[in-house]
Each structure stands twice: as structure tokens, then as C-alpha cells.
N, C-alpha and C positions, 0 to 999 in steps of 0.2 A: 504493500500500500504506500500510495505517495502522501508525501506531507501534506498535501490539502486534506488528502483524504483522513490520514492523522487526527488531523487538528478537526476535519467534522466529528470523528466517531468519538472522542474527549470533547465534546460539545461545545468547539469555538467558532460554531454558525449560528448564526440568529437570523435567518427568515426577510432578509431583504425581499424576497418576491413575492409576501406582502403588504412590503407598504405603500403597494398605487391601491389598497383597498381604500387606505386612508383621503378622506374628503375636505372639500374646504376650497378657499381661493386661492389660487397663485397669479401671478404675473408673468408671463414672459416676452420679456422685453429684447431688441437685436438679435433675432434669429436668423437673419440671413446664409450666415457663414457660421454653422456649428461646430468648429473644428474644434471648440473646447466651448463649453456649460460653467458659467460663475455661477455660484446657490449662495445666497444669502437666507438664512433664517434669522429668526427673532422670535420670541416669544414673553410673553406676560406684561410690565409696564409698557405706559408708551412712552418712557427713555428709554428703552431698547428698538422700538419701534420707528423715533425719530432718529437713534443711530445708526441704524442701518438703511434708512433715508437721506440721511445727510452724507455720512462717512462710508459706508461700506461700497453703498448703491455707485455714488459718481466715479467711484474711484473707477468700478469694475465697466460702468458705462463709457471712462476715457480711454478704455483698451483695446473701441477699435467695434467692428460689427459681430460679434461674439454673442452668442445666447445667455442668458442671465432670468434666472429663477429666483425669484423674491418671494418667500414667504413670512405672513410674521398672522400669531394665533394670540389672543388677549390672555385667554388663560395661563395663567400663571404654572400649572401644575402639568401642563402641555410638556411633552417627551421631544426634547430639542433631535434625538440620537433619532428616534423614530421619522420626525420632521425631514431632517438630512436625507435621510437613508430613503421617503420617499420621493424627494427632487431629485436625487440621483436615478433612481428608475426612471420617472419621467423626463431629463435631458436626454438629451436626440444626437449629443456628439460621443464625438468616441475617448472626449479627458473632459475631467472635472476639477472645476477648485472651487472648493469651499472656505468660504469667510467667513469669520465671526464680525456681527454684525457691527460693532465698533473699531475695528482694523480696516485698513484699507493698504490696496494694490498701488504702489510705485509706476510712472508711466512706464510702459511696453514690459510690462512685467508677463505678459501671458505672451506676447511676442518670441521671449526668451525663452520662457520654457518649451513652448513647442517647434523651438530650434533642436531640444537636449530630445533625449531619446529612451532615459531610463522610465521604467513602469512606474514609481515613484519618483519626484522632481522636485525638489526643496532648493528655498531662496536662501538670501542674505535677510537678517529682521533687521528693521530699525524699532527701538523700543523707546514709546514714548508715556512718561510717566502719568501726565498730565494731557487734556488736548491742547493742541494748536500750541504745544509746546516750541520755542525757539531762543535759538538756534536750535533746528532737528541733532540729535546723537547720530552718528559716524553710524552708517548699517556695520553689522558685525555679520563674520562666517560662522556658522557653529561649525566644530569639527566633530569631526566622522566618527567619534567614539560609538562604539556596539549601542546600536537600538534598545535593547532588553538593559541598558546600565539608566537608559534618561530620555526623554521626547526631546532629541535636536531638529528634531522635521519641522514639525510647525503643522497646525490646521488647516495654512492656506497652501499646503502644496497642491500640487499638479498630479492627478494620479489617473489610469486608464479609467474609466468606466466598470469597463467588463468583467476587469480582475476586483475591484472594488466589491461588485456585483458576487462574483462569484467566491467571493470568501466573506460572502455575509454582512458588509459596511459595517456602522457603528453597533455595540452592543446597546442596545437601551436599556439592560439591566443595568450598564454603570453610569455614576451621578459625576465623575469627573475624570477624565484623562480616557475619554473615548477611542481619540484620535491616536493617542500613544499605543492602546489595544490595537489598535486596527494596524499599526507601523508592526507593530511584534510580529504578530499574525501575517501580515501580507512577509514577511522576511524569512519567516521559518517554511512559507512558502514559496520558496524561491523569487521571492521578487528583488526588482533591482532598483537599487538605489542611488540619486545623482545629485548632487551636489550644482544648480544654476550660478553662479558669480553675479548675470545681467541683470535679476530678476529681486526685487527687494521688496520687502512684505513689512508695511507697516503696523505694530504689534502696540496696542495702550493697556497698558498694567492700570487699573484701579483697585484700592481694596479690596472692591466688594464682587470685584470679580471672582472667577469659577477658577479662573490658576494663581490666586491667593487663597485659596480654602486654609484654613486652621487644619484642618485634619490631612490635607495632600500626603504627605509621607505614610500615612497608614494602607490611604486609598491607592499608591500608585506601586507600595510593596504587596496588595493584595492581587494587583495586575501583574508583577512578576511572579506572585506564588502559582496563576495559571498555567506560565509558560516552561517554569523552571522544572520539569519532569523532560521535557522537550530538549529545554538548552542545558540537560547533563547529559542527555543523550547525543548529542550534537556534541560536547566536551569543550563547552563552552563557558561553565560555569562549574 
């Protein structure tokens, strides 16, 4: 059995194919040229509603005739992982980037990536603490340290569709570091990872954000205890 297959029968699939049952509005704005799908989600306040109208939307609007999925659900108690996972079945291209709806894309950011060629396509971040912080921080590289030691990817990478699809997208069992599950998982099955230099991904730290949790370290050593049967067997850990 091959490693996707693995990783289904140890139960690291969650049912992407049905979340086009899930109903509601979306938007899809510059379809012309689907050569990659931006997804913007939001959900609960309308400060998250207006940010990802104001900051996320234009960013991904200035990249050019590319399809862009805007969803945002009032409910507060709405499954952002579930959300995601069904914009993704519904784009029509064959790569996706997902944005948190208060970050936003650097100009020709999706130009770059779909220059690169690996299944996975991670930027440079520029992290900014505050908005409309200035002078903007210097983008940094992350380096390439192993997937399974920390999330150097970032949420707004570049990643196929298909393979997204078929290893299940976000779990919506977890309540933070979705996107770092799904980098483990797509890695342990063979997928391939690239490093953009062009391509720089605007990242805003607030408090009361999802990747300042008080508990993070508990939550994201419980997403290694998933995989760490796999990466001893790999001899990797």
C-alpha cells in the first residue's frame, strides 16, 4: 500500500467530496482565465467580513484575470476548514490559494508561483504586526526545515487542486493549524515542495488571532502525535 493509501486507512481523510453539499452564497469574481482559484473565507463578525473586503479581496483582485471565491457566513460557530474545503471543490482551475481573510497577496504574487512547478509553492511572508503598518518589515525566507518540526509554508500557498482534493483538504475536526495538517499529510505523501523567492505573502499577527492561540503548542504537538507513527517509520524522527 502506498502512503496515501496509509495515511487513508489510519484515518487522515476527511471527506472533501462532500463539501459542495454545503449551501449558501459565494461570489465568483474574474473567471476568465482559471489557471489558479484565490478562496477567500470569512466567517462570524463583520471585522472579519470587512477584512477580507478590504485587505484580502483587492489584493487577490490586483493579480491579474484569475478566478476568486469569496465566501464569508455570519455565524460565528461556522467551520472555516469545512468552508475552505468547499470553495476548493467548487474552483474550476487546476491550483488554489487560499487567504486568510486579513493577509493579503504582494503584486504578481500568483504570476510567480505559477512560473514554479512544485505540487506545493510557498512564498516569502512579510509580517505585519499592526495594519497599514510603515515602513512595511523586509519579506523574510523561511527555511526549509522538515514540515512535521513547524508550519514554514504559510496558508496562502499555491497548491494543485487535485492533490488537495484527493488527500482530503483541511480536517475540520481541528480548531487551529489546519493548514500545517494538510503540509504533513500532503509530504508523507509524496508531494513536493518549493520554495517561490518572486512571490511574497502579506501575513498580520493580531492577538486575537487563530496563530496567537494561548494553547498553540499543545494543539500543534497533538498534530504531530498523528503523524509521528509514520515519521518513525520513515526514520525521521
Amino acid at each position: 500500500m502506498g502512503t496515501a493509501g496509509i495515511l487513508e486507512s489510519r484515518g487522515y481523510r476527511f471527506g472533501v467530496e462532500n463539501a459542495n453539499r454545503h449551501t449558501g452564497e459565494q461570489n465568483r469574481l474574474n473567471s476568465k482565465m482559471p489557471a489558479c482559484s484565490l478562496i477567500i473565507v470569512s466567517y462570524g463578525s463583520a471585522w472579519w467580513k470587512q477584512a477580507g473586503d478590504e485587505r484580502a479581496l483587492p489584493s487577490a483582485r490586483a493579480q491579474g484575470d484569475y478566478e476568486i471565491i469569496r465566501i464569508h457566513r455570519d455565524d460565528p460557530n461556522t467551520n472555516l476548514c469545512s468552508l475552505r474545503n468547499q470553495a476548493v471543490v467548487q474552483a474550476t482551475s487546476d491550483h488554489v490559494v487560499v487567504l486568510d481573510a486579513d493577509d493579503e497577496l504582494e503584486p504578481g504574487y500568483v504570476d510567480a508561483m505559477l512560473a514554479a512547478s512544485g505540487d506545493i509553492r510557498y512564498p516569502k511572508i512579510r509580517v505585519l504586526s499592526e495594519p497599514n503598518e510603515t515602513p512595511l518589515p523586509a519579506p523574510y525566507e523561511i527555511d526549509a526545515r522538515p514540515i512535521w518540526e513547524g508550519n514554514y509554508v504559510i496558508v496562502g500557498a499555491m497548491m494543485r487542486r487535485d492533490m488537495f482534493l484527493n488527500l482530503g483538504g483541511y480536517d475540520p475536526e481541528l480548531e487551529y493549524a489546519e493548514d500545517w495538517d494538510f503540509y504533513i499529510r500532503a509530504f508523507f505523501a509524496g508531494a513536493s515542495f518549493q520554495f517561490v523567492a518572486h512571490a511574497t505573502y502579506r501575513q498580520n499577527w493580531r492577538l486575537n488571532s487563530r496563530n496567537q492561540n494561548p494553547d498553540g503548542e499543545r494543539l500543534r504537538q497533538q498534530i504531530r502525535d498523528r503523524y509521528s507513527k509514520l515519521a518513525k517509520e520513515a526514520g525521521l524522527i
